[in-house]
N, C-alpha and C positions, 0 to 999 in steps of 0.2 A: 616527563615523556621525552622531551629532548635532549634531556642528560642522557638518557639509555638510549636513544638513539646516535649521539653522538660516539659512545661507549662499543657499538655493535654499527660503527661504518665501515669498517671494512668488511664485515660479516653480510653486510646490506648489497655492498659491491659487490661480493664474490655473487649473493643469490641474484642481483642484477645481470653480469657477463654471463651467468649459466642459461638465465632462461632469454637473454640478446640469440647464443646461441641455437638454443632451441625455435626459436622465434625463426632466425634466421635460415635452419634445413626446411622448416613448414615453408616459408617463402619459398625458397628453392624448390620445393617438392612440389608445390600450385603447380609453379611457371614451368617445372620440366614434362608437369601432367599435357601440357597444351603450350606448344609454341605458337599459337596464334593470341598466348595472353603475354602484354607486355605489362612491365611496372606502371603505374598512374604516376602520375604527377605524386599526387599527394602519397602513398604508399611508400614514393622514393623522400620525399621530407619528411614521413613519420620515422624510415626508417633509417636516414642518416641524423637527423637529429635523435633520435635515443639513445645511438652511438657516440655520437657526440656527447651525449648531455651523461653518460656512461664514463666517460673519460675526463668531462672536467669535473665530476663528482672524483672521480680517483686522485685527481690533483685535488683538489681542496679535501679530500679526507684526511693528507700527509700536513694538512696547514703551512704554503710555504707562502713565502714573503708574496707579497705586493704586485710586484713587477711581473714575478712566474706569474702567476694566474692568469695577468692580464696579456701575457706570452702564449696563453695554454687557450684563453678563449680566440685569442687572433688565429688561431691555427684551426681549431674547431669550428669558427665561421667560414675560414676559405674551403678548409674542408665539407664542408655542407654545402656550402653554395657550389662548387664543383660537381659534386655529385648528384645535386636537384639537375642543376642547369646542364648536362652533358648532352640528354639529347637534342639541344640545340645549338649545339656545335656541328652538329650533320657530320659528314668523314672525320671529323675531329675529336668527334665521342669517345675513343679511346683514349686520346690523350687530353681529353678532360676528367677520363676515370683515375688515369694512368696520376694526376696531380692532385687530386682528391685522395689518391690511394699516398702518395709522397707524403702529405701533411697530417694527414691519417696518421704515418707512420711515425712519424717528425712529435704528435701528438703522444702518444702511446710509449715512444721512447723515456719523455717528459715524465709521463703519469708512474712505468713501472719504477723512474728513478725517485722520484720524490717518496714514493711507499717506501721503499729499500732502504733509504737514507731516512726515512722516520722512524721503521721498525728499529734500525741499528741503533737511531743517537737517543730516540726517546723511550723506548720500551725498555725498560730493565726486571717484566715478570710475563711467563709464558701465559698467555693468553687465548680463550677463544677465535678473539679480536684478532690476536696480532697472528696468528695462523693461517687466519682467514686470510688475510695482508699478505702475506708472503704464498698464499695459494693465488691470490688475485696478481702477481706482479708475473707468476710463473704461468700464466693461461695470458695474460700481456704479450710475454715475449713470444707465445704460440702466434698469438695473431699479428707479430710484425713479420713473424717469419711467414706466415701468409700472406702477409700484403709485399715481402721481398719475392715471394717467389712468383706472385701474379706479373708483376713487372719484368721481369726475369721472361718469362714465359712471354709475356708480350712484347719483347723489345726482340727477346731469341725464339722466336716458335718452335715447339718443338721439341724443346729443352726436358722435356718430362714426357710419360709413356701416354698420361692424357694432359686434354687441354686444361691449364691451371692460368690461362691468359684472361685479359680484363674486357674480353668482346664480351659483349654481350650486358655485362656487371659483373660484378664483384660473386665469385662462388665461393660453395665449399668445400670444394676440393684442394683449394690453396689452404684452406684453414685444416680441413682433414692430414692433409701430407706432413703440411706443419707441426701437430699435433703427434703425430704415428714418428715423425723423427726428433722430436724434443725427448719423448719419453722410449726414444728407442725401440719403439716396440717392433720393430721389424717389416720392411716393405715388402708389397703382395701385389695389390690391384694399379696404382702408380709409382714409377720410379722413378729418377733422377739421371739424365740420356748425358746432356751436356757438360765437358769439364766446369762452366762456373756453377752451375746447379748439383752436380756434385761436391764441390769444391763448399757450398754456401750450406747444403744438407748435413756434410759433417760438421763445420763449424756449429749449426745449430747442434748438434746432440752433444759435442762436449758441451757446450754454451749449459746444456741442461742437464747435464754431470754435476759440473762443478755447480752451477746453482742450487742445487739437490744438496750433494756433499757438505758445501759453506753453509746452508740453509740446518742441516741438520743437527751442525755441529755447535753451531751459534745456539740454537735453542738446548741441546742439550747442556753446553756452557751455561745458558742461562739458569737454566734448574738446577743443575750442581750448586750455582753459587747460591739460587735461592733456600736450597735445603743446607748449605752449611752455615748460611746466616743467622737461622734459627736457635 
C-alpha cells in the first residue's frame, strides 16, 4: 500500500492542489456572501496549514537531500504563522499578509523546482505519475504568479482593472488572472493597467510557452526513445 502510494505521489498532489483550489473559491464564496463573516481563527490555521502541508508534500515527493527539506519546512512555518497571526498586527495586517504571501512564494518556488529536476534526472519512462508531476509544477507557477501579483497590487494599487491586493486576505482573483494568463487564454473581466503588471503578465505567458513547449517535447523524446529500445 505504500509502495503504490509512493508510485502515484505526484498523482496524490496534483488531486491535492485541485481540490486546495476548489476548497479555496467555496471559502471565498461564504465570506463574499456576507461581509460581516470574517475568517476564525482556526479556519485561517486549517487553511494555511494545508497549503502548507500541500507544498512540503511537493518537496518531499521529488526526495531532495536533507538540508532542502528542512529549508522547505522553515519557510512553510513562517509562512503559517504569518498568516494565522496577521490579524494581530492591527494596520499592520497587510504587511503581515504581504510576508506570508513572500515565503509562500519563496516556498513554491522550491517545490516546482525540485519536481522539475526529479522528472528530468530521474524519470526515463512516460508515466501516469510523472505527468501528473509536470501538471503539478505548471498549476505551481499559476499560484506564484498569483501570489506576485497580490503584492504587485498591494504595494501599486490599482495596477489591475480590479482589486487583486492582499486587504482583506489572500483571493482569487490573483489566482484566476494568474491562471487566464499562464495559459493565455485571453483577458475579459480583469486586466493588467500598470507597466510593471504588464510588464510581469507577459513574462508569465511566455514563462508558460515555453514550459508547455520543453514539457512536451521532453516526453515526446522520452517515448520515441522508449519505443526504439524495444
Amino acid at each position: 500500500m505504500r509502495d503504490m502510494a509512493y508510485k502515484a505521489r505526484f498523482t496524490i498532489l496534483l488531486v491535492s492542489l485541485v481540490a486546495y483550489f476548489l476548497v479555496l473559491a467555496l471559502v471565498q464564496t461564504i465570506r463574499a456572501s456576507s461581509d460581516a463573516i470574517e475568517p476564525s481563527l482556526l479556519a485561517r490555521i486549517l487553511g494555511s496549514s494545508a497549503f502548507a502541508l500541500i507544498l512540503l508534500s511537493a518537496v518531499n515527493a521529488a526526495r531532495p537531500e536533507r538540508n532542502v527539506r528542512l529549508f522547505a519546512w522553515s519557510l512553510a512555518v513562517v509562512a503559517t504563522i504569518l498568516q494565522v497571526a496577521s490579524p494581530a498586527f492591527g494596520r499592520s495586517e497587510v504587511m503581515a499578509e504581504a510576508g506570508a504571501t513572500v515565503f509562500s512564494i519563496a516556498l513554491l518556488c522550491l517545490s516546482t523546482y525540485e519536481i522539475v529536476v526529479y522528472i528530468v534526472r530521474h524519470e526515463r519512462t512516460v508515466t501516469l505519475d510523472m505527468i501528473s508531476g509536470a501538471l503539478c509544477a505548471y498549476l505551481m507557477l499559476a499560484i506564484v504568479g498569483g501570489g506576485i501579483y497580490s503584492l504587485v497590487d498591494t504595494t501599486m494599487h490599482g495596477s489591475f482593472t480590479q482589486d487583486l491586493s492582499l486587504a482583506g486576505g489572500p483571493s482569487t482573483n490573483a489566482l484566476y488572472f494568474s491562471l487566464v494568463t499562464l495559459t493565455t487564454l485571453g483577458y475579459g473581466d480583469i486586466a493588467p493597467v500598470s507597466p510593471w503588471a504588464r510588464m510581469l503578465a507577459a513574462t508569465e505567458a511566455v514563462l508558460g510557452q515555453i514550459y508547455l513547449t520543453v514539457l512536451v517535447a521532453y516526453l515526446v523524446g522520452i517515448r520515441l526513445a522508449q519505443r526504439f529500445s524495444r
